[in-house]
N, C-alpha and C positions, 0 to 999 in steps of 0.2 A: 210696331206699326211703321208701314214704309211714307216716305215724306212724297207726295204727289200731285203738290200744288208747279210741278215744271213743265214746260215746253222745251220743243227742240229748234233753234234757231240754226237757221243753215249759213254759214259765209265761206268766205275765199273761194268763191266757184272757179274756177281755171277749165282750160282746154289746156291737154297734154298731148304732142304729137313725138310717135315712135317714129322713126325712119327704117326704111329696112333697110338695110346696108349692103351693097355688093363688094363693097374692099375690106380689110381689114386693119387698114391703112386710116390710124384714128385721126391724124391732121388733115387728111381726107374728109372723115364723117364731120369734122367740126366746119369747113368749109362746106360741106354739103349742107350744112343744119342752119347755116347763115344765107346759102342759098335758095332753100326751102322757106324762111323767116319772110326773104327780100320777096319773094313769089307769093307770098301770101299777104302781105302787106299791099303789093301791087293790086291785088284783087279782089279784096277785103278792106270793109270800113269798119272804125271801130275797135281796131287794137290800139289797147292803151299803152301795153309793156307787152317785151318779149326779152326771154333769157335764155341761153343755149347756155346745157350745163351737161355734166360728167361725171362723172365719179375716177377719183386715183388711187390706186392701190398700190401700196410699196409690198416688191417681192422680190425674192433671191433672186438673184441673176446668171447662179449656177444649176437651180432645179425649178424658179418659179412658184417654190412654195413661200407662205408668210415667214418671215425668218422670229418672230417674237423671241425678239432677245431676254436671255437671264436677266439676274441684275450687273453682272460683269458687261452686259452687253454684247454676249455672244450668243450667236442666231442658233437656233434649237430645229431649223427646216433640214439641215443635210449634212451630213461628214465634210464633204466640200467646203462648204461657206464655213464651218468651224476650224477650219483646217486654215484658212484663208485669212479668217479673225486673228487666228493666233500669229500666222507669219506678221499680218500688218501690225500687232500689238507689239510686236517684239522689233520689227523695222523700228517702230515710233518710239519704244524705251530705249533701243540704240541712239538715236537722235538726242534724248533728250539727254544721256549722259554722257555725248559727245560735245555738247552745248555748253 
């Protein structure tokens, strides 16, 4: 037997605004999105809160893929960035048993 004494209560209603974006230029789009905020506050009553938000992605910076490191902590995205790991590992174990 299914339990069917529930209702569906609705909350957090928001307004989500996309921008379309002509640059690519993201300290651009965040200045655009604060300017877009100040324009709409201008001419609207009734916001309470407004948040200009993002998303960050950490990626190689030799191919731009996710580098998801081993457990060594060597990136698994490209020959290059593994290649790159190991010189810096071996820079940084010189270091430490010159110390």
């Amino acid at each position: 037997m299914e339990y069917t004494n529930i209702k569906k209560i609705t909350k957090n209603v928001v307004i989500i605004l996309e921008p379309d974006f002509w640059d690519d230029d993201t300290d651009k789009q965040i200045k655009e999105c604060h300017s877009i905020i100040r324009d709409i506050r201008r001419h609207v009553d009734g916001i309470k809160y407004y948040e200009v938000s993002w998303d960050d992605e950490i990626v190689c910076c030799l191919c731009l893929g996710t580098p998801d490191p081993d457990e060594t902590g060597m990136p698994q995205c490209c020959l290059e960035a593994q290649d790159f790991f190991l010189s810096e590992s071996k820079k940084q174990d010189e270091e430490e048993a010159g110390n």
